[in-house]
C-alpha positions, 0 to 999 in steps of 0.5 A: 299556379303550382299546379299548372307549372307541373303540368306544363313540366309533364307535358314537357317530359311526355313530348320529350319521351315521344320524341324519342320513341320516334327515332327507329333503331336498326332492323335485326341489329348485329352487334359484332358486325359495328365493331372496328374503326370507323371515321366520323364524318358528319356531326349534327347537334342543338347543345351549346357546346356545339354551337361554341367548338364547331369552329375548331371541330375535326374529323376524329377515328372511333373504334368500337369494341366489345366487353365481355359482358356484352357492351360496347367500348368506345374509343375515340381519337381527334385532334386537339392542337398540334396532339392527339387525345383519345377518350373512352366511353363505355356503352351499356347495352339495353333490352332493344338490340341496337340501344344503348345507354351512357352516363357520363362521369364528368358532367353526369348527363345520361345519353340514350344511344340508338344505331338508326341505321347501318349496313356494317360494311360503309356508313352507320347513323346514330342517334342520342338523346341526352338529359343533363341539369341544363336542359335536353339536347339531341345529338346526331353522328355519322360514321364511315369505314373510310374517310369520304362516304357517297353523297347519298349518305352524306344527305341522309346524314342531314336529312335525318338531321332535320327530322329530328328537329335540328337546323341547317347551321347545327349540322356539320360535316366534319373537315380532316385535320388540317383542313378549314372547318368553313370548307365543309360546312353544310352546302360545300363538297367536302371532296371539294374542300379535300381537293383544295387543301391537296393542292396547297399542301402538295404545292411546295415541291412544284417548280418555281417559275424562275426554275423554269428558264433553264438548267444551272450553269455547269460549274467550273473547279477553282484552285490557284493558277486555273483560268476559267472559261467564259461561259456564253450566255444563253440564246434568246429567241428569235 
């Protein structure tokens, strides 16, 4: 019995580090070229964290920099309530160009960061796989120099996704703050949730309705002795 339990454990792990040996790293990775800001777009994952906050998650602006040993520093801005925090992380580089690795200080979990794919200049997709005491999770991010990307690259952001085992309610592009996260799930144009909510935000300095029958009357000065004239009323259509 005990020996067929490490068995089914080394099976486990042998799968587990098969699955990351299939996930490609970007061709001739030019490290200097992802240095910047860039915009998460879309975010796809199989944790329980994820499954719990995708509700209340919004698009967050990333800038990558590099150490003087060669790393890679991670600084990520997104919205929590009605404030703003930032979170540093610290990318280790690894032997394989476009390979990183991070141990988180929290919660001790360790991620294997691989940038799949990138052309520098528009979109980069990276992939992670993290190892911590509650079991294995995959992880998948979408980043833009913009805030709206192509929608070529928005469906090899969930195709790629799907690939990697996770499915259609764990892949989510991610709404700009101040939009309903619902609006951009996957299957619903973002451009479309982006459209809606510059309407209801721009719509408190149309004209109301009862603004539109006419210019105010003029008004008249008023002190002691002043009689003022009978303004007539308005001409109704014939």
């Amino acid at each position: 019995m005990h020996t067929s339990l490490l068995s089914l454990l080394g099976l486990a792990l042998l799968g587990t580090l098969h699955a990351q040996d299939t996930i490609p790293v970007q061709t001739d990775f030019q490290q200097d070229k992802l240095t910047g800001r860039w915009f998460s777009i879309g975010l796809a994952s199989n944790s329980n964290w994820f499954k719990e906050k995708k509700h209340l998650m919004k698009m967050c602006t990333t800038v990558i920099s590099e150490t003087a040993d060669g790393n890679l520093e991670v600084t990520s801005t997104y919205p929590k309530g009605d404030q703003c925090e930032k979170r540093n992380s610290l990318y280790t580089r690894t032997e394989q160009p476009g390979r990183f690795s991070y141990t988180s200080p929290r919660w001790g979990s360790k991620h294997d960061i691989r940038v799949v794919e990138t052309n520098y200049e528009e979109y980069a997709l990276v992939a992670t796989q993290i190892s911590k005491s509650t079991g294995p999770s995959t992880m998948v991010l979408l980043y833009s120099r913009t805030k709206e990307l192509s929608p070529e690259h928005l469906e090899r952001f969930t195709q790629f996704s799907r690939e990697q085992g996770l499915a259609d309610d764990e892949i989510l592009i991610l709404p700009r703050t101040g939009e309903h996260s619902q609006g951009a799930r996957l299957g619903t144009d973002p451009r479309a949730a982006a459209g809606r909510s510059l309407k209801s935000a721009t719509s408190w300095w149309l004209p109301h309705p009862l603004r539109a029958q006419g210019p105010p009357a003029p008004q008249q000065p008023s002190h002691p002795g002043f009689t003022p004239t009978p303004v007539p009323p308005p001409l109704k259509p014939v």
